[in-house]
PDB file with one MODEL, atoms N, CA, C and O in Angstrom:
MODEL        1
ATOM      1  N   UNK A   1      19.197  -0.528 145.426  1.00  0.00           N
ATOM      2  CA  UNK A   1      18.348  -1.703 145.514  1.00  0.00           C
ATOM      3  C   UNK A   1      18.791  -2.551 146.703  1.00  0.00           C
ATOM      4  O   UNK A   1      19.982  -2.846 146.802  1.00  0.00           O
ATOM      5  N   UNK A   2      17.950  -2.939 147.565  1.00  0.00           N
ATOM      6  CA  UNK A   2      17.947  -4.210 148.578  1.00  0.00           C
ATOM      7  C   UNK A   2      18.165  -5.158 148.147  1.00  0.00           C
ATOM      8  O   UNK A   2      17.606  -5.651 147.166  1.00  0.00           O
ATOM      9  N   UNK A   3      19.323  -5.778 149.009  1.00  0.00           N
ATOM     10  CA  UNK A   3      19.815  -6.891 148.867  1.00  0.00           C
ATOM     11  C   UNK A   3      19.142  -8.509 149.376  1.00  0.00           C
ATOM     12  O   UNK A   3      18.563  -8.356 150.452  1.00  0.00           O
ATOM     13  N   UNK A   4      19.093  -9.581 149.020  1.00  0.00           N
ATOM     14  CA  UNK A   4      18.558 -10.721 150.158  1.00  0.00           C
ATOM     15  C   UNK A   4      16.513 -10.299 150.643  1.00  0.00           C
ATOM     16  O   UNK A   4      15.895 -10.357 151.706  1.00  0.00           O
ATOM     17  N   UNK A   5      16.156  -9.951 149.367  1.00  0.00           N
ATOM     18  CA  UNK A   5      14.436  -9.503 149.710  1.00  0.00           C
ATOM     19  C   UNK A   5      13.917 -10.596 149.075  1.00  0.00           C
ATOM     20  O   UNK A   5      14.282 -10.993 147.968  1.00  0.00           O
ATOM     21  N   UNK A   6      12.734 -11.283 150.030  1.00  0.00           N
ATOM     22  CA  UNK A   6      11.411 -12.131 149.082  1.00  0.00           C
ATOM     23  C   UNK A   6      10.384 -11.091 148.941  1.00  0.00           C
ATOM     24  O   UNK A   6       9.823 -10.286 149.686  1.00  0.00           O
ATOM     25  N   UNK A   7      10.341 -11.527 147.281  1.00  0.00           N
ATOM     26  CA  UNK A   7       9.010 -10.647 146.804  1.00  0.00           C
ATOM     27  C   UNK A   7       7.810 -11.984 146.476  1.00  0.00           C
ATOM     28  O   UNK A   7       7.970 -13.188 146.271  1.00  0.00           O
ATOM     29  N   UNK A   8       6.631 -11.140 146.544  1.00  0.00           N
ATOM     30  CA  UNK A   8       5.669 -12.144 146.843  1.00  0.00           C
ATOM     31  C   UNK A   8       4.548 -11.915 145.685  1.00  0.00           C
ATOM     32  O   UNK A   8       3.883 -10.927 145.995  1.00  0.00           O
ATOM     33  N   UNK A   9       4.285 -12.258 144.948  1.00  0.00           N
ATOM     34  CA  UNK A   9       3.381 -11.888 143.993  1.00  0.00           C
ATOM     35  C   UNK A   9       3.173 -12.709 142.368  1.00  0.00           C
ATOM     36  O   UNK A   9       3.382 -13.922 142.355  1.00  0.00           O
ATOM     37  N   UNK A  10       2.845 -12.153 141.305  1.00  0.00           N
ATOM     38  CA  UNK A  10       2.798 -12.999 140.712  1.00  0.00           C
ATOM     39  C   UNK A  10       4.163 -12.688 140.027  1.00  0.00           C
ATOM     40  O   UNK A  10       4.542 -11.546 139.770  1.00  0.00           O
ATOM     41  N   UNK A  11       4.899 -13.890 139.745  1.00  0.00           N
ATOM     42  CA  UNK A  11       6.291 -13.614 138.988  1.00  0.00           C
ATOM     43  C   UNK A  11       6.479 -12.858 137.711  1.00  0.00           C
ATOM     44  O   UNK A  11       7.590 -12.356 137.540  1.00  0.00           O
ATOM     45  N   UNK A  12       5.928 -12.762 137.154  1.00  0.00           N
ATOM     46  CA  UNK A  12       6.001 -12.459 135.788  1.00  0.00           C
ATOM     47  C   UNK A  12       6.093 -10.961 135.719  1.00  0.00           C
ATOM     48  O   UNK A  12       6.895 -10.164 135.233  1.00  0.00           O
ATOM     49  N   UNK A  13       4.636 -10.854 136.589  1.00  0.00           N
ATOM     50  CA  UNK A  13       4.688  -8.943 136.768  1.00  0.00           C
ATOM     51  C   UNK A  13       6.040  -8.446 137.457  1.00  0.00           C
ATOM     52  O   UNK A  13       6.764  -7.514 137.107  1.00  0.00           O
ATOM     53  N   UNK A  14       6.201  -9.437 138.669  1.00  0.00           N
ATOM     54  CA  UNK A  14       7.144  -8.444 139.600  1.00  0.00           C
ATOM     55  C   UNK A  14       8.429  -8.544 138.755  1.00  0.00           C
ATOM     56  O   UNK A  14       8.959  -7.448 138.570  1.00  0.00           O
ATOM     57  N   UNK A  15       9.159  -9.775 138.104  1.00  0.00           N
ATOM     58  CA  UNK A  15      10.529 -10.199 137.385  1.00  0.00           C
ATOM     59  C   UNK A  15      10.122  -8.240 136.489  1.00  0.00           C
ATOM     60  O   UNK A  15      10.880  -7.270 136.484  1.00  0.00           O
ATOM     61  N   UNK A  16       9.276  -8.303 136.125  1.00  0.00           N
ATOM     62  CA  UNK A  16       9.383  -6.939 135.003  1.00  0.00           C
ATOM     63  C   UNK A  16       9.800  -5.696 135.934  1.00  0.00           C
ATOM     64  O   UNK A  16      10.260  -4.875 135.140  1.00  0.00           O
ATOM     65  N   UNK A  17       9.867  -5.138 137.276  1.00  0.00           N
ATOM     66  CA  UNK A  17      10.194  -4.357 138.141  1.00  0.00           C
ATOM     67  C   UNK A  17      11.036  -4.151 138.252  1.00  0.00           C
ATOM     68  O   UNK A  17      11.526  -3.077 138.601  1.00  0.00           O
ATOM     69  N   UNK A  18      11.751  -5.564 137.875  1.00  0.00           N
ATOM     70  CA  UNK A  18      13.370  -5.449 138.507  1.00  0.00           C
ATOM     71  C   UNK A  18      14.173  -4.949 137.383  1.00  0.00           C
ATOM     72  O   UNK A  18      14.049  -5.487 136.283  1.00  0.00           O
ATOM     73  N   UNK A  19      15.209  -3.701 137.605  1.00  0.00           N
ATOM     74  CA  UNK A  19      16.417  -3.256 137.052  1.00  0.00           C
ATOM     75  C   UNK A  19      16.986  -4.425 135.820  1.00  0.00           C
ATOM     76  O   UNK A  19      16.793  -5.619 136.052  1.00  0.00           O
ATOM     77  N   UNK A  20      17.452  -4.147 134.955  1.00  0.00           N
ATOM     78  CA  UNK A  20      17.773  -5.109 133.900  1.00  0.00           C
ATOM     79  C   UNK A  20      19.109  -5.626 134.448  1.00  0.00           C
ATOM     80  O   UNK A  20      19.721  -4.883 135.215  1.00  0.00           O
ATOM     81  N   UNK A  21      19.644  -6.865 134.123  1.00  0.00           N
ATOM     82  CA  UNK A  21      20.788  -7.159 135.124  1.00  0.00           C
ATOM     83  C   UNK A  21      21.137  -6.868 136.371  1.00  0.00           C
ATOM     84  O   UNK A  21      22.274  -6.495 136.659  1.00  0.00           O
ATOM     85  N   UNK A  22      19.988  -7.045 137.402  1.00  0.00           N
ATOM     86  CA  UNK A  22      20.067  -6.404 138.632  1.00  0.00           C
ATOM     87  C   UNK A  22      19.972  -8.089 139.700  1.00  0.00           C
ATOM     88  O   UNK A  22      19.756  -8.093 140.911  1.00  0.00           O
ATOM     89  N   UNK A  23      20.191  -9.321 138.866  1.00  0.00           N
ATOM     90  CA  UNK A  23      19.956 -10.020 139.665  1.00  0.00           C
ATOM     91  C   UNK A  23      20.359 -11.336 139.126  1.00  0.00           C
ATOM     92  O   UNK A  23      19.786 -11.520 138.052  1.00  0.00           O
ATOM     93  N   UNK A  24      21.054 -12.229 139.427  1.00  0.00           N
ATOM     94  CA  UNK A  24      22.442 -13.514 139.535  1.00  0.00           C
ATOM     95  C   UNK A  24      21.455 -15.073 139.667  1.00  0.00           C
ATOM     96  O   UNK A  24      21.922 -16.137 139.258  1.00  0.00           O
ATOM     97  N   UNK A  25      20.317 -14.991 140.181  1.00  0.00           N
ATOM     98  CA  UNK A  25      19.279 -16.139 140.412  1.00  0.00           C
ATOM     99  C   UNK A  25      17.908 -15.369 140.824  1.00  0.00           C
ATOM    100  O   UNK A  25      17.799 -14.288 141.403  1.00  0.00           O
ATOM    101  N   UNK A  26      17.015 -16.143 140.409  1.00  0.00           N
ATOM    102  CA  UNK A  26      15.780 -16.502 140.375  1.00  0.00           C
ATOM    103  C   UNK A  26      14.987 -17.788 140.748  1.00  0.00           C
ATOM    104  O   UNK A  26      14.886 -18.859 140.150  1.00  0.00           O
ATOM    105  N   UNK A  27      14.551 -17.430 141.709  1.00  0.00           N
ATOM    106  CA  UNK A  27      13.693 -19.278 142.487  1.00  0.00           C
ATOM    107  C   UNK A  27      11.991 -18.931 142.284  1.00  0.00           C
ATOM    108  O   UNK A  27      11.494 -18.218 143.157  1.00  0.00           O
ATOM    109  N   UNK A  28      11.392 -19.254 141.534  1.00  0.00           N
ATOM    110  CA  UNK A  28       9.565 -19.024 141.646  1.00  0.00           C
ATOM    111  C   UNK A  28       9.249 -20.804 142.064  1.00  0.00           C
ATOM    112  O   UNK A  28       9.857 -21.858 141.874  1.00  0.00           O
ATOM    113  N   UNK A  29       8.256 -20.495 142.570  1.00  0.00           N
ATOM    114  CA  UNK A  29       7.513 -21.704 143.093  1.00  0.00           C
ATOM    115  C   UNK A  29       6.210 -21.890 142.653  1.00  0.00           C
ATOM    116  O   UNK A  29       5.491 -20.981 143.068  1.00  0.00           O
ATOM    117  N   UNK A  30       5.461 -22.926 141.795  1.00  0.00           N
ATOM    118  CA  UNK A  30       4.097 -22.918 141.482  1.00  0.00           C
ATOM    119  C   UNK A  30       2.931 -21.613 141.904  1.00  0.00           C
ATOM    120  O   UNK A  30       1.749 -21.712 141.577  1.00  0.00           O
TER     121      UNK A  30
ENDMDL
END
């Protein structure tokens, strides 16, 4: 997995993509 990537989409779907414990923070914006 890539490190330091913006994903762009709707959060909910993409957060479900990601590896389970594959990630330390999360920032979504309206």
């Amino acid at each position: 997995m890539k490190t330091n990537v913006i994903i762009q989409g709707n959060a909910l779907e993409e957060l479900k993509k990601l590896p389970e414990k594959s990630i330390n923070m999360c920032m979504t914006s309206p």
